[in-house]
N, CA and C atoms as a LAMMPS dump frame, in Angstrom:
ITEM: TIMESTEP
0
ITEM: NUMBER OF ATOMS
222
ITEM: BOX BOUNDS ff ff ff
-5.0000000000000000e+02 5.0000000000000000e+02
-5.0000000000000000e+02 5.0000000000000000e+02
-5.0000000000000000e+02 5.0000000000000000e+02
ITEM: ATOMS id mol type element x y z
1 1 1 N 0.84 -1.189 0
2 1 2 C 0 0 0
3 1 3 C 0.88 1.246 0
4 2 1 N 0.457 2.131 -0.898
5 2 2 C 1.111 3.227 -1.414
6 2 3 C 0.984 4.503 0.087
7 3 1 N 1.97 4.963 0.49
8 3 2 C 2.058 5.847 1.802
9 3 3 C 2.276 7.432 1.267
10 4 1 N 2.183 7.433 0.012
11 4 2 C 2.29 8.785 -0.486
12 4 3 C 1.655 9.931 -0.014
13 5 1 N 0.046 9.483 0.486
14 5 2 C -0.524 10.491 1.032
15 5 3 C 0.222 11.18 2.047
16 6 1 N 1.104 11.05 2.982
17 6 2 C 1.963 11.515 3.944
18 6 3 C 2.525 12.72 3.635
19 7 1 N 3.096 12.727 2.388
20 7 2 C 3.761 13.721 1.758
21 7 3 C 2.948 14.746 1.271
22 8 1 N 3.072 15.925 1.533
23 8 2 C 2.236 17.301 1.266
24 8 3 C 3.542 18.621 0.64
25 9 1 N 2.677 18.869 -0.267
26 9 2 C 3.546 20.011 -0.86
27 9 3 C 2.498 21.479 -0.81
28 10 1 N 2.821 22.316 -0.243
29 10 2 C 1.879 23.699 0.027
30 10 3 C 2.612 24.872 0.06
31 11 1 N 2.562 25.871 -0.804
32 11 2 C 3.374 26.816 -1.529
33 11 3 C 4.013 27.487 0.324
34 12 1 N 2.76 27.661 0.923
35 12 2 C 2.622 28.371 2.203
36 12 3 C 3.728 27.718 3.426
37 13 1 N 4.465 26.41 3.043
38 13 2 C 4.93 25.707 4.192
39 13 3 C 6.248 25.189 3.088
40 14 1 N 7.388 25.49 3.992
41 14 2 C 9.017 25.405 3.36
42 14 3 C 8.697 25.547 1.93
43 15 1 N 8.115 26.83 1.216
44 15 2 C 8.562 27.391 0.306
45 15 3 C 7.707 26.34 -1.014
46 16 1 N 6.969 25.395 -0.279
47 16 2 C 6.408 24.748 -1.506
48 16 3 C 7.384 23.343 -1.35
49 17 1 N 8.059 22.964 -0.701
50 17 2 C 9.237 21.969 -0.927
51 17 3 C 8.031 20.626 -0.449
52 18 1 N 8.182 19.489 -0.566
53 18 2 C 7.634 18.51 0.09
54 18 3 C 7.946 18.299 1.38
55 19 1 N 6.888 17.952 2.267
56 19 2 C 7.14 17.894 3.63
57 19 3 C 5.959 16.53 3.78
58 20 1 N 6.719 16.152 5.173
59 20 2 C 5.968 15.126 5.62
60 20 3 C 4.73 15.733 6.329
61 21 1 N 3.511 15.702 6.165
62 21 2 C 2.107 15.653 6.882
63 21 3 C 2.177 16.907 7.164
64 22 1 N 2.734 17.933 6.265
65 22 2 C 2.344 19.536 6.939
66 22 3 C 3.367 20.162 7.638
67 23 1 N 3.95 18.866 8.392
68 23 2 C 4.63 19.568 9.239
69 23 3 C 6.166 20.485 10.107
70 24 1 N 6.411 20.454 8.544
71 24 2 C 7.316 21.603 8.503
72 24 3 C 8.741 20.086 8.405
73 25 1 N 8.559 19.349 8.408
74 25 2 C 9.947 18.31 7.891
75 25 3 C 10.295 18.031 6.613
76 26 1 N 10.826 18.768 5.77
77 26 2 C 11.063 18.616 4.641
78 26 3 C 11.797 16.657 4.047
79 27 1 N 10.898 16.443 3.166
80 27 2 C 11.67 14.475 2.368
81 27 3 C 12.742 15.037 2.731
82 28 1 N 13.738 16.575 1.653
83 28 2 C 15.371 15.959 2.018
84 28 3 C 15.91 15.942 3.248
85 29 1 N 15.031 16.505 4.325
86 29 2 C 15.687 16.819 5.494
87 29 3 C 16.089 15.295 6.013
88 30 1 N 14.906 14.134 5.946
89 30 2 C 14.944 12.807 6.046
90 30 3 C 15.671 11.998 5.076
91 31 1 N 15.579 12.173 3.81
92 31 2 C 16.708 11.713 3.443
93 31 3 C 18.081 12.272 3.036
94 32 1 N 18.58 13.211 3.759
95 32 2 C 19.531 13.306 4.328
96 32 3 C 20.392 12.605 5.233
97 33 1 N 19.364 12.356 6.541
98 33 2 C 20.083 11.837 7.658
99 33 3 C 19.956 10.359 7.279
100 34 1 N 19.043 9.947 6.244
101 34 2 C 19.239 8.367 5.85
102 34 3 C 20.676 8.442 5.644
103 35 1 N 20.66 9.212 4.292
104 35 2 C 22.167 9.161 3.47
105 35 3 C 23.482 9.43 4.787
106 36 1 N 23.656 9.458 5.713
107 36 2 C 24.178 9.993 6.888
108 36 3 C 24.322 8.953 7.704
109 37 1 N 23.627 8.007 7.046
110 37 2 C 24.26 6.786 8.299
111 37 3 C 22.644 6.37 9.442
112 38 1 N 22.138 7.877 9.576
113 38 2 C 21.041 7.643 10.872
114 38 3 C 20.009 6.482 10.809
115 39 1 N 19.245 5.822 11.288
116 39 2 C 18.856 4.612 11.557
117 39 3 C 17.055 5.29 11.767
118 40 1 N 16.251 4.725 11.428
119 40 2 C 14.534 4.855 11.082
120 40 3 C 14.782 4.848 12.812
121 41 1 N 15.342 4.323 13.568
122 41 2 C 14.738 4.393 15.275
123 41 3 C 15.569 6.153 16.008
124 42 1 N 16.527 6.14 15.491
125 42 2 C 17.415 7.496 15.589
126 42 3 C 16.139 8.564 15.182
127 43 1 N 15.908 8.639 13.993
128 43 2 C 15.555 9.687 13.018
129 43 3 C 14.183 9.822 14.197
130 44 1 N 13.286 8.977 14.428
131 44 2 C 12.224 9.313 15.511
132 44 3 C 12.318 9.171 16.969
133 45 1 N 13.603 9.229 17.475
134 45 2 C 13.846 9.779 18.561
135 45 3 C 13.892 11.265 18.607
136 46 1 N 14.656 11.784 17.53
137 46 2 C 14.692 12.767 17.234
138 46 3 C 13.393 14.125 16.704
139 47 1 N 12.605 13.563 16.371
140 47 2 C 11.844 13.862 15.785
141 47 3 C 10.444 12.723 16.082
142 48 1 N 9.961 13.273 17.28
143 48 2 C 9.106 12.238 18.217
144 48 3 C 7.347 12.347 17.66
145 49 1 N 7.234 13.528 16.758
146 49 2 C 6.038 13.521 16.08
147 49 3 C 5.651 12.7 15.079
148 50 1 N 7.113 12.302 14.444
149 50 2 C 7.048 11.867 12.892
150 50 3 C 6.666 10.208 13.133
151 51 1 N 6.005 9.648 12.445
152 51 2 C 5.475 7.753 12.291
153 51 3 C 6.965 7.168 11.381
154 52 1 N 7.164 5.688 11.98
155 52 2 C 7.523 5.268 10.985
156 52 3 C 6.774 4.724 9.825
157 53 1 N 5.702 5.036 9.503
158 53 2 C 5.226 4.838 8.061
159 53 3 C 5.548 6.308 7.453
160 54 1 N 5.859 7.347 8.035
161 54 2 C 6.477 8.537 7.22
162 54 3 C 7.805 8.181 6.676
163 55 1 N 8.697 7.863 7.407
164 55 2 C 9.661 7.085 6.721
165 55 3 C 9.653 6.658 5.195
166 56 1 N 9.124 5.702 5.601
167 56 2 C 8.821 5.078 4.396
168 56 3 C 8.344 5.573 3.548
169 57 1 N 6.997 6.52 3.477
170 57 2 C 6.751 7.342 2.835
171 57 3 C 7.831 8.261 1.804
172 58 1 N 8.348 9.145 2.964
173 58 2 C 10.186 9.628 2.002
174 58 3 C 11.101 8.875 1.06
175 59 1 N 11.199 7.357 1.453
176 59 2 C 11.928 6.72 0.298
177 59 3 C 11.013 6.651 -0.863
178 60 1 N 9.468 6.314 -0.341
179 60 2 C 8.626 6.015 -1.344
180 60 3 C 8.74 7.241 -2.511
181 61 1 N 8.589 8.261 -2.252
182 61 2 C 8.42 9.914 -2.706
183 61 3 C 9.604 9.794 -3.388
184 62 1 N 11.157 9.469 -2.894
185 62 2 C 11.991 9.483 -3.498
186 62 3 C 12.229 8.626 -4.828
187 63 1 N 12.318 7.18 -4.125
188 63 2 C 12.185 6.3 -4.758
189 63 3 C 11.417 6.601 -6.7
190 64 1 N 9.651 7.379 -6.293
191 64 2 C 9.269 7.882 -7.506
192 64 3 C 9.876 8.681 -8.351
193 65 1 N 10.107 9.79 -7.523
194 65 2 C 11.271 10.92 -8.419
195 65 3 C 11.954 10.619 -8.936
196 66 1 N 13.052 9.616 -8.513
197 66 2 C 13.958 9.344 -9.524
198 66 3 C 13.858 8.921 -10.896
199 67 1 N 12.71 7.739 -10.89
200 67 2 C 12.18 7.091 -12.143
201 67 3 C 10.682 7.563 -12.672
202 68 1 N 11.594 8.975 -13.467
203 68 2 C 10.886 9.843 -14.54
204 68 3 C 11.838 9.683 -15.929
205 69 1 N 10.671 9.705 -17.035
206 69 2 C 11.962 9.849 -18.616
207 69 3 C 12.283 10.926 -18.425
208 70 1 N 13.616 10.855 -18.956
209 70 2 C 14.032 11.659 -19.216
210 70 3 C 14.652 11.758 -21.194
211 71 1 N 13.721 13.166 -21.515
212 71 2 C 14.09 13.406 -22.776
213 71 3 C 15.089 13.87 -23.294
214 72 1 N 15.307 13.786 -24.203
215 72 2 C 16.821 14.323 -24.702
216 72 3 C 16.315 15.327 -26.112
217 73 1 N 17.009 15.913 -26.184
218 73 2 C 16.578 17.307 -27.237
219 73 3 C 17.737 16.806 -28.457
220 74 1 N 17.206 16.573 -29.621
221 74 2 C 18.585 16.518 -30.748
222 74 3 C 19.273 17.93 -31.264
């Protein structure tokens, strides 16, 4: 089951950037501290609001972004 709903983008909150559930945690801020070594039990110690199905959510979000075509112009 797709966790995408988690992710909210709103011009009014970090500039329009994607955030988890509104609430002001920007995906790269989370995958950042992935890329960083930090551990899904770390990341919500830290951050005691966030679910681990948000987690997941962020790779999910990521995960999509990456695999877009990309066109090439001749």
């Amino acid at each position: 089951m797709s966790e995408l709903h988690r992710i909210s983008v709103d011009p009014e909150i970090c500039s329009g950037r994607p955030t988890i559930r509104g609430l002001r945690v920007r995906v790269k801020d989370i995958l950042d501290l992935l890329a960083a070594g930090a551990s899904h039990e770390e990341i919500l110690e830290d951050y005691p609001y966030l679910e681990a199905l948000d987690i997941v959510a962020v790779l999910e979000f990521a995960a999509r972004q990456a695999d877009h075509t990309i066109l090439r112009v001749a």
